[in-house]
N, CA, C and O atoms as a GROMACS GRO file, in nm:
protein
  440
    1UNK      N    1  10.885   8.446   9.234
    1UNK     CA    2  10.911   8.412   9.372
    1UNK      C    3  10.780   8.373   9.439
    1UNK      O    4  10.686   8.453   9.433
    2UNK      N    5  10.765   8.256   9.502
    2UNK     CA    6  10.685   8.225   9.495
    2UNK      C    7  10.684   8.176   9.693
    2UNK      O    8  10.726   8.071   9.740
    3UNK      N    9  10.635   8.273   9.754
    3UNK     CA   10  10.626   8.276   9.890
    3UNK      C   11  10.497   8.216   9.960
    3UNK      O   12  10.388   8.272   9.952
    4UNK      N   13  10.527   8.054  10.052
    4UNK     CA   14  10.419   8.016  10.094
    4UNK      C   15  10.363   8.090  10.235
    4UNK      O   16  10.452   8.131  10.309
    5UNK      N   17  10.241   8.108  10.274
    5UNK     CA   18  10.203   8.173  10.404
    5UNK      C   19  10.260   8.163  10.495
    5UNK      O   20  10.272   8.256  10.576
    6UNK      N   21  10.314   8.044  10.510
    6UNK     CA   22  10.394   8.023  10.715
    6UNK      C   23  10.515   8.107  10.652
    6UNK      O   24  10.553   8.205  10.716
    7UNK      N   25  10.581   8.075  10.524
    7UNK     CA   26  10.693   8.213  10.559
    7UNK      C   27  10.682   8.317  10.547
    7UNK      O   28  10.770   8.388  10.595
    8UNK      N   29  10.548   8.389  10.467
    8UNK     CA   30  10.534   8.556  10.540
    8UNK      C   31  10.527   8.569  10.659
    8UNK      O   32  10.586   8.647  10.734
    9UNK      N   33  10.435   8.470  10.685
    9UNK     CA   34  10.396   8.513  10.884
    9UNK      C   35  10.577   8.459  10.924
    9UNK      O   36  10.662   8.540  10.962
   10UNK      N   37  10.593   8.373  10.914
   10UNK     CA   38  10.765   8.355  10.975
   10UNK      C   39  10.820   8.533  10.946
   10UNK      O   40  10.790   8.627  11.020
   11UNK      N   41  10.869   8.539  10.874
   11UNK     CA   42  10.920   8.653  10.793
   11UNK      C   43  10.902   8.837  10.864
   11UNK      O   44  10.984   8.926  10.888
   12UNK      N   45  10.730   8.824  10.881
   12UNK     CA   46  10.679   8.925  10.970
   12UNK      C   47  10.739   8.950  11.060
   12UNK      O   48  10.799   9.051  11.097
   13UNK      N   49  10.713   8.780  11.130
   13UNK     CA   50  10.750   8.822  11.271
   13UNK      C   51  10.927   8.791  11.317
   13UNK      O   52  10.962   8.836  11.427
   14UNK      N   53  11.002   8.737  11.257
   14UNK     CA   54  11.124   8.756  11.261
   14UNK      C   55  11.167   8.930  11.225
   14UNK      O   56  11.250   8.977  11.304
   15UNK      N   57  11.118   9.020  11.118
   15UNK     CA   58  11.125   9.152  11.110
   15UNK      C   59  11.104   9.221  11.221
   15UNK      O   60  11.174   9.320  11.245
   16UNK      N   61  10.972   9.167  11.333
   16UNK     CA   62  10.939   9.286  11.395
   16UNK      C   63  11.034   9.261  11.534
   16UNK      O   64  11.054   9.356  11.610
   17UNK      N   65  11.094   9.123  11.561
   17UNK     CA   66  11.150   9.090  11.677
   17UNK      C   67  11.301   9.168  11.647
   17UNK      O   68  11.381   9.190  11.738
   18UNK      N   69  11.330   9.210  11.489
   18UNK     CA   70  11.494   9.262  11.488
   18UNK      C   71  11.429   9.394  11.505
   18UNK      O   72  11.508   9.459  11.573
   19UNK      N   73  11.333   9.461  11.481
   19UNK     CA   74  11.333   9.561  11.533
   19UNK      C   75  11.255   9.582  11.652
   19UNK      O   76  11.188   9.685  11.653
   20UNK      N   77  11.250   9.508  11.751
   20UNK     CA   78  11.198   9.529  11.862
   20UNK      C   79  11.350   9.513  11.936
   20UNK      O   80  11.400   9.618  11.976
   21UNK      N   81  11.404   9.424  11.950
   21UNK     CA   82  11.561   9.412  11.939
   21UNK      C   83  11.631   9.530  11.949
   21UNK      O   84  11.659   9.589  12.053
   22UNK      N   85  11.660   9.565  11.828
   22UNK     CA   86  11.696   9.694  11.807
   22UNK      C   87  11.634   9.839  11.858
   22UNK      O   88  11.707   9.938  11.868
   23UNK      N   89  11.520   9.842  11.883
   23UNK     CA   90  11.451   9.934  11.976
   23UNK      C   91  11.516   9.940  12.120
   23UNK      O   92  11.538  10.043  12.184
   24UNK      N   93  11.545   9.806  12.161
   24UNK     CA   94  11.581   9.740  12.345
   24UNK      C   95  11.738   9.836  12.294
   24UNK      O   96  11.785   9.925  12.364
   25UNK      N   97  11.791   9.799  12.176
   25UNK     CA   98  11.916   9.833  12.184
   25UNK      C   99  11.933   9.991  12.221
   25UNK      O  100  12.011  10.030  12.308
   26UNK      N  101  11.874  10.053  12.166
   26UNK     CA  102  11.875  10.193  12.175
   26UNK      C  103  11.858  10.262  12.281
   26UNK      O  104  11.921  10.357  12.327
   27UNK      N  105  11.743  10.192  12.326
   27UNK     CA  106  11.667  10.218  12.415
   27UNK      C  107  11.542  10.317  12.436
   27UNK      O  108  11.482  10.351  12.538
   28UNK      N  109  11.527  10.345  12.323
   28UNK     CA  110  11.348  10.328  12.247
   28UNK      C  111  11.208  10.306  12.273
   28UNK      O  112  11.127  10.260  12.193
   29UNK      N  113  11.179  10.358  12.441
   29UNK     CA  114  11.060  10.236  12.473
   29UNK      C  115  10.949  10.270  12.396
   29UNK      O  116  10.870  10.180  12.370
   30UNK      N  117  10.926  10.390  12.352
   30UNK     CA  118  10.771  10.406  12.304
   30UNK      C  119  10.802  10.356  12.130
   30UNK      O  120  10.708  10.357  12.050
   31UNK      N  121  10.904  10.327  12.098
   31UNK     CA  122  10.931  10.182  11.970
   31UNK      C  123  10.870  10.085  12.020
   31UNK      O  124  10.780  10.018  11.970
   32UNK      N  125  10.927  10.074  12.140
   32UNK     CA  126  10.907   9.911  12.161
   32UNK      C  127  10.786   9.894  12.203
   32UNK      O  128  10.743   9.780  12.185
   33UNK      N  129  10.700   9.983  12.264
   33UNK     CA  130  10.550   9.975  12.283
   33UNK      C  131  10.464   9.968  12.130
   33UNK      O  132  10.371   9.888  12.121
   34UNK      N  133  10.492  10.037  12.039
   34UNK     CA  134  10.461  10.050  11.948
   34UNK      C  135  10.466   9.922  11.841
   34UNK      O  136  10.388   9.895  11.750
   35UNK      N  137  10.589   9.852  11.887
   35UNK     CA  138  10.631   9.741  11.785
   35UNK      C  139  10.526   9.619  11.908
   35UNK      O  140  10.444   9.543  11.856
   36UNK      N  141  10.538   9.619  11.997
   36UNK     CA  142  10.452   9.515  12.099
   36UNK      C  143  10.258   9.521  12.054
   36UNK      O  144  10.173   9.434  12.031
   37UNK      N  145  10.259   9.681  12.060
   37UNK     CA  146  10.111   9.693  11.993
   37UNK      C  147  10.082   9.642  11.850
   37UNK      O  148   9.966   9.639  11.809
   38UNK      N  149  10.176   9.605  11.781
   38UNK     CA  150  10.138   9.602  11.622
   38UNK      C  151  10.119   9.394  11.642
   38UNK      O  152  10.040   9.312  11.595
   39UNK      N  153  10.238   9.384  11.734
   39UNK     CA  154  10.232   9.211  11.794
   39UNK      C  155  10.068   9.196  11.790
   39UNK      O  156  10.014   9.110  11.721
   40UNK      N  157   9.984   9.301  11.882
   40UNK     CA  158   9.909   9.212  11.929
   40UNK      C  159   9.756   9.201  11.779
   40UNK      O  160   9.658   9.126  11.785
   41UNK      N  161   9.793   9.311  11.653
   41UNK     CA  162   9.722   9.316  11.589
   41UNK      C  163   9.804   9.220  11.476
   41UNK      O  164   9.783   9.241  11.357
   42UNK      N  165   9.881   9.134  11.509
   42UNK     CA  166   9.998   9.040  11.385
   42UNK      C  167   9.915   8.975  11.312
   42UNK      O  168   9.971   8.940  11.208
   43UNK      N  169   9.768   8.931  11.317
   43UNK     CA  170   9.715   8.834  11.242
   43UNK      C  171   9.676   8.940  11.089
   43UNK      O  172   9.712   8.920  10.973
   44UNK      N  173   9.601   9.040  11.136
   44UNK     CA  174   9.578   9.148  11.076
   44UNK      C  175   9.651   9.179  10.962
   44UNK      O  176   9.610   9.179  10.846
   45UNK      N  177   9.802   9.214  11.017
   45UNK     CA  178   9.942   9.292  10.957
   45UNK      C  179   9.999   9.186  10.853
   45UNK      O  180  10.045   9.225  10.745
   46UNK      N  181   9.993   9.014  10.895
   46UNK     CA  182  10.046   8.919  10.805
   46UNK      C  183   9.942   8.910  10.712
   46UNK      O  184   9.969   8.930  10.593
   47UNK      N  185   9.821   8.882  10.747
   47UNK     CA  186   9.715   8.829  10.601
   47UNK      C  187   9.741   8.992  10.503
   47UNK      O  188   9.762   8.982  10.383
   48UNK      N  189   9.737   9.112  10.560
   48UNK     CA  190   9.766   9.205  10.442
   48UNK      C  191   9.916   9.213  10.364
   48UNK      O  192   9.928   9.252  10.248
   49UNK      N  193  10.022   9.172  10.446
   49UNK     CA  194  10.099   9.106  10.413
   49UNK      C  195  10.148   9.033  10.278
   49UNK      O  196  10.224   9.047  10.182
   50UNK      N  197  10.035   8.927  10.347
   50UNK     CA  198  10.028   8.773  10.265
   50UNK      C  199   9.932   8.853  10.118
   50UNK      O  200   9.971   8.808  10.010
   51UNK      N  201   9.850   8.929  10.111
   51UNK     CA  202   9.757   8.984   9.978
   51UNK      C  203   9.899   9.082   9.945
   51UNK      O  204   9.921   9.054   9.827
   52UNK      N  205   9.957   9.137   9.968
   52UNK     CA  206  10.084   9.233   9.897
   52UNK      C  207  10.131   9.141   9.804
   52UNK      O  208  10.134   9.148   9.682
   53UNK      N  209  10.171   9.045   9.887
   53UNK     CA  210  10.255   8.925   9.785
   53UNK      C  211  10.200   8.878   9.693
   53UNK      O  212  10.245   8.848   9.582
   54UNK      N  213  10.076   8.866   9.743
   54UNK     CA  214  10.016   8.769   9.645
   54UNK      C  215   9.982   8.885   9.491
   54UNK      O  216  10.003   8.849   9.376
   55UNK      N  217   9.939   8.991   9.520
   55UNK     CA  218   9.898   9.124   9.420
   55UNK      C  219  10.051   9.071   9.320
   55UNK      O  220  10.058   9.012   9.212
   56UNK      N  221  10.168   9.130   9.420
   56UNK     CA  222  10.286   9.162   9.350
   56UNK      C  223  10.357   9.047   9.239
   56UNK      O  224  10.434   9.066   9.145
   57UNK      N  225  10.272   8.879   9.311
   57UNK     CA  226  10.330   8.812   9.222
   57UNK      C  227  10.207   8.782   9.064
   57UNK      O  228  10.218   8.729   8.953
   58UNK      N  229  10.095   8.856   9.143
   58UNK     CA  230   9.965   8.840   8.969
   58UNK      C  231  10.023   8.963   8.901
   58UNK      O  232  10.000   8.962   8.780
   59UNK      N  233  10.085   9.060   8.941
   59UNK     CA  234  10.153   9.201   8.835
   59UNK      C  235  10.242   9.174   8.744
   59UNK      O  236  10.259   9.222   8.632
   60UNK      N  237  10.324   9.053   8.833
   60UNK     CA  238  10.454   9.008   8.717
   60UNK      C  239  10.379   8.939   8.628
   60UNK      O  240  10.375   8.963   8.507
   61UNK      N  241  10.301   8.826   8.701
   61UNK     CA  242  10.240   8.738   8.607
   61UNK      C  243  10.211   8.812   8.463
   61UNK      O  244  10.257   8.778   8.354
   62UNK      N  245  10.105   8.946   8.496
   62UNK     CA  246  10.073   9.001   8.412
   62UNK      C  247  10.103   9.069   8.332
   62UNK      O  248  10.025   9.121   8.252
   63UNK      N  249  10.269   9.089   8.334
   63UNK     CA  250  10.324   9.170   8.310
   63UNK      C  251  10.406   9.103   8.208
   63UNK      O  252  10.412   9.163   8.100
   64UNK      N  253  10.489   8.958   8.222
   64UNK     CA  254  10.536   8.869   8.141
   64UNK      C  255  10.409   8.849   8.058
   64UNK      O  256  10.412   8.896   7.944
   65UNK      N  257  10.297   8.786   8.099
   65UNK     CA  258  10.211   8.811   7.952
   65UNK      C  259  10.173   8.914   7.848
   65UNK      O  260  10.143   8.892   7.731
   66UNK      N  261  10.178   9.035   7.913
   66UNK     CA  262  10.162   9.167   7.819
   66UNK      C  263  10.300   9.157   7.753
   66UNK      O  264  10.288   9.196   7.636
   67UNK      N  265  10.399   9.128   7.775
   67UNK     CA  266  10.537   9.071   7.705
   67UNK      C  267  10.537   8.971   7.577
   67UNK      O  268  10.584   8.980   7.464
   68UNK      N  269  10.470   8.881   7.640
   68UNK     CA  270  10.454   8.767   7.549
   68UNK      C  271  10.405   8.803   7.441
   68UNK      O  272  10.448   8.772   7.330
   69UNK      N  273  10.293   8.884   7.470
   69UNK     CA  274  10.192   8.917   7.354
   69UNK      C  275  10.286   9.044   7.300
   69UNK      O  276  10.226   9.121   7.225
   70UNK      N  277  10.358   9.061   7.314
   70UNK     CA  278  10.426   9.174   7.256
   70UNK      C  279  10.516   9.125   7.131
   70UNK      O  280  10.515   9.164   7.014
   71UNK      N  281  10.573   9.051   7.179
   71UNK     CA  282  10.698   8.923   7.116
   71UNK      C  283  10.542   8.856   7.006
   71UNK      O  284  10.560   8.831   6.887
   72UNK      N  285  10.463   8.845   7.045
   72UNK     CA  286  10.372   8.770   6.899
   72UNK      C  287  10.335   8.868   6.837
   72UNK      O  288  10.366   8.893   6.720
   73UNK      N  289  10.270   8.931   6.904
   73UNK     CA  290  10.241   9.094   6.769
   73UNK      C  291  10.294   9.141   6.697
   73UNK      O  292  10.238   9.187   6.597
   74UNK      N  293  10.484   9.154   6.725
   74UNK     CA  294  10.601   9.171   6.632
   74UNK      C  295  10.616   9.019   6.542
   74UNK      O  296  10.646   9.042   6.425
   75UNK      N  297  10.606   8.914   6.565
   75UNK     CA  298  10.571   8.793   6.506
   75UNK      C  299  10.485   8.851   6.378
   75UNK      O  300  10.536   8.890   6.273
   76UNK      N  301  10.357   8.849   6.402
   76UNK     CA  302  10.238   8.887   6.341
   76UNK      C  303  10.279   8.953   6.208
   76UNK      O  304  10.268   8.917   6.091
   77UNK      N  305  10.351   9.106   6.291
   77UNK     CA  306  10.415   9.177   6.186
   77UNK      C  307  10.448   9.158   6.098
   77UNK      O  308  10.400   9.211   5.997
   78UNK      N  309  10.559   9.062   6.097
   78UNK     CA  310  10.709   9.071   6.013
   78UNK      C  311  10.664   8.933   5.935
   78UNK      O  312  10.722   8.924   5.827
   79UNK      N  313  10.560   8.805   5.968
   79UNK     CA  314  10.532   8.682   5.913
   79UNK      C  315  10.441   8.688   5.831
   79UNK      O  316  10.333   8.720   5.880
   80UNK      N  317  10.442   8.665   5.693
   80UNK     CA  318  10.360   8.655   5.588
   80UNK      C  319  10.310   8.493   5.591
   80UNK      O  320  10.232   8.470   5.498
   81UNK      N  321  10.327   8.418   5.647
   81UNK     CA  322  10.308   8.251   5.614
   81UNK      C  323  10.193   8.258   5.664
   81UNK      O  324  10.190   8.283   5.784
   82UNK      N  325  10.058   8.237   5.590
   82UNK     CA  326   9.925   8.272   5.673
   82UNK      C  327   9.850   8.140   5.799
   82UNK      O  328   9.773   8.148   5.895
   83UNK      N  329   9.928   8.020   5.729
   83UNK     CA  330   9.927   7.888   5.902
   83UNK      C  331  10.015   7.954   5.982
   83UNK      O  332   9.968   7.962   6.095
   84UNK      N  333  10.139   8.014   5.973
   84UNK     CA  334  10.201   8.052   6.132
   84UNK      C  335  10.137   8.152   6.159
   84UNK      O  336  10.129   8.161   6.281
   85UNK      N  337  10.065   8.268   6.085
   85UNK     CA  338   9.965   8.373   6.188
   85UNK      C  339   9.863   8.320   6.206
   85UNK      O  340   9.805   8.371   6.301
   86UNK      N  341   9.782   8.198   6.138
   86UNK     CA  342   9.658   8.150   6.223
   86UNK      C  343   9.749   8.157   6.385
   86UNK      O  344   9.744   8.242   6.473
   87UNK      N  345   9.847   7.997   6.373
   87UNK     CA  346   9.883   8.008   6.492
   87UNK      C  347   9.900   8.118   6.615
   87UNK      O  348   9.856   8.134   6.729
   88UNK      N  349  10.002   8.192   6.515
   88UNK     CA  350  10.007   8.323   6.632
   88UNK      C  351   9.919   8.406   6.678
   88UNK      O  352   9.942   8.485   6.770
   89UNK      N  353   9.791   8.395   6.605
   89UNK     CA  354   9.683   8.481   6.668
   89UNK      C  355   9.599   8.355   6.754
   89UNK      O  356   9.545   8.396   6.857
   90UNK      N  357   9.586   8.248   6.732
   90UNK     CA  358   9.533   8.170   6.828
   90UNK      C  359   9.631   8.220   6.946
   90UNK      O  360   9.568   8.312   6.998
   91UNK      N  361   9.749   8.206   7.012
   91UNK     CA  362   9.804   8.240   7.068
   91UNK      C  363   9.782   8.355   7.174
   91UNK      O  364   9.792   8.368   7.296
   92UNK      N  365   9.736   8.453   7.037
   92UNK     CA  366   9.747   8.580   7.137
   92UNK      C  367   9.638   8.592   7.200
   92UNK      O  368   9.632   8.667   7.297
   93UNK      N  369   9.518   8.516   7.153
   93UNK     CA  370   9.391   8.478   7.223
   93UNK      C  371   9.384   8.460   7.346
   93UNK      O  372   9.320   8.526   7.428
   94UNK      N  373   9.494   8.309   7.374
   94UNK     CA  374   9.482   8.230   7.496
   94UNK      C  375   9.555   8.345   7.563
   94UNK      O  376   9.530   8.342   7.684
   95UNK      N  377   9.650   8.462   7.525
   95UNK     CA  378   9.749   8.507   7.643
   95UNK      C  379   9.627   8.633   7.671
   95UNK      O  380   9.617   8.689   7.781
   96UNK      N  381   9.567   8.655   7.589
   96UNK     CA  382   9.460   8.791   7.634
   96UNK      C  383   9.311   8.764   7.731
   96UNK      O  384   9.236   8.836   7.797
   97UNK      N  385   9.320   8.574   7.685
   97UNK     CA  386   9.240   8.522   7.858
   97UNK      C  387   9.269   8.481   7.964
   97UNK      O  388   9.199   8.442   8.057
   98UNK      N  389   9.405   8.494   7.947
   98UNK     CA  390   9.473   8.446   8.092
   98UNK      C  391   9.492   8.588   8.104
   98UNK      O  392   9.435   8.620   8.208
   99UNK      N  393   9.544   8.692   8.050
   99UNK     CA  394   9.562   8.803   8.109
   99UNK      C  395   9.432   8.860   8.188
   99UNK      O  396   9.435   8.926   8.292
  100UNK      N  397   9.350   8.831   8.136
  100UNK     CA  398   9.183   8.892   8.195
  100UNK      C  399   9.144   8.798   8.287
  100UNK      O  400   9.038   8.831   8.340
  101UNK      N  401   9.187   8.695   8.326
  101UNK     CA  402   9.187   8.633   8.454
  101UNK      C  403   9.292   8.676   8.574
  101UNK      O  404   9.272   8.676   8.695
  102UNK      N  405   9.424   8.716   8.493
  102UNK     CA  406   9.514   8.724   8.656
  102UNK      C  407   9.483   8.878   8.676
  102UNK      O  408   9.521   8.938   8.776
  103UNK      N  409   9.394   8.953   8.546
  103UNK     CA  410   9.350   9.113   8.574
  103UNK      C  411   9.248   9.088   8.713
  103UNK      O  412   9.279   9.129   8.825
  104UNK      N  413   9.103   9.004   8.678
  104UNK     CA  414   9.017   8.936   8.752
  104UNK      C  415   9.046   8.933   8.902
  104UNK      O  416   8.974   8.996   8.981
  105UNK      N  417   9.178   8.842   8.952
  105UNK     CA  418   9.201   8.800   9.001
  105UNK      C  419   9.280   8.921   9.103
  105UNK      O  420   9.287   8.912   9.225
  106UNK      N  421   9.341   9.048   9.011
  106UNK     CA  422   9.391   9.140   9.076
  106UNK      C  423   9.304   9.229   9.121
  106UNK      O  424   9.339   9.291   9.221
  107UNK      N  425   9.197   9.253   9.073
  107UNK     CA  426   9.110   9.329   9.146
  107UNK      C  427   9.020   9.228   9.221
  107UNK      O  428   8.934   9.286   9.288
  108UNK      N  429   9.016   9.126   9.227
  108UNK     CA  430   8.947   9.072   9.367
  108UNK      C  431   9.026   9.072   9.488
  108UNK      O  432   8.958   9.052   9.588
  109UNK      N  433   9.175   9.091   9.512
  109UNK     CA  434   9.230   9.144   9.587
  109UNK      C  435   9.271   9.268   9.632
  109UNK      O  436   9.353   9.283   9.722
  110UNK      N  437   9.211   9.368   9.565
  110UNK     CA  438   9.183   9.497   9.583
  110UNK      C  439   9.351   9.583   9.592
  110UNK      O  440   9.357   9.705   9.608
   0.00000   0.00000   0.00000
């Protein structure tokens, strides 16, 4: 899933207006002060937001590759043909440097 920035920030702030909404409904004011105060820190609340998403979609990433390489290692296993394990270990190469890049990439977003 692959979420561009204007629709987290869309997204945010459509969330905080149903529950500011819903605060009016109740009648809730120190919600609704509370949900008005978080308004005025929104730039803040979306860019951490926008890094959640972004973390959550390098985990899958990383996570289908620790997969991949799983599915070749059982390959590895069970294949005696010594050109298809060149191949498959070239393979597991490229998936163990892309994995150490979207790792990279997950801790530069902390």
């Amino acid at each position: 899933m692959r979420t561009l920035p204007k629709q987290v920030a869309q997204v945010w702030i459509d969330d905080q207006l149903d529950l500011f909404n819903f605060a009016v409904e109740i009648g809730d004011s120190e919600w609704q002060n509370q949900i008005l105060e978080q308004f005025k820190h929104k730039e803040v609340a979306i860019e951490e937001l926008k890094a959640h998403r972004v973390r959550q979609e390098l985990w899958i990433r990383f996570d289908e590759v620790n997969q991949k390489m799983l599915e070749l290692y059982e390959q590895l296993r069970i294949n005696d043909n010594s050109d298809r394990q060149q191949a498959l270990k070239e393979r597991v190469w490229e998936l163990k440097v892309q994995r150490n890049v979207i790792g990279h990439q997950i801790r530069e977003i902390g």
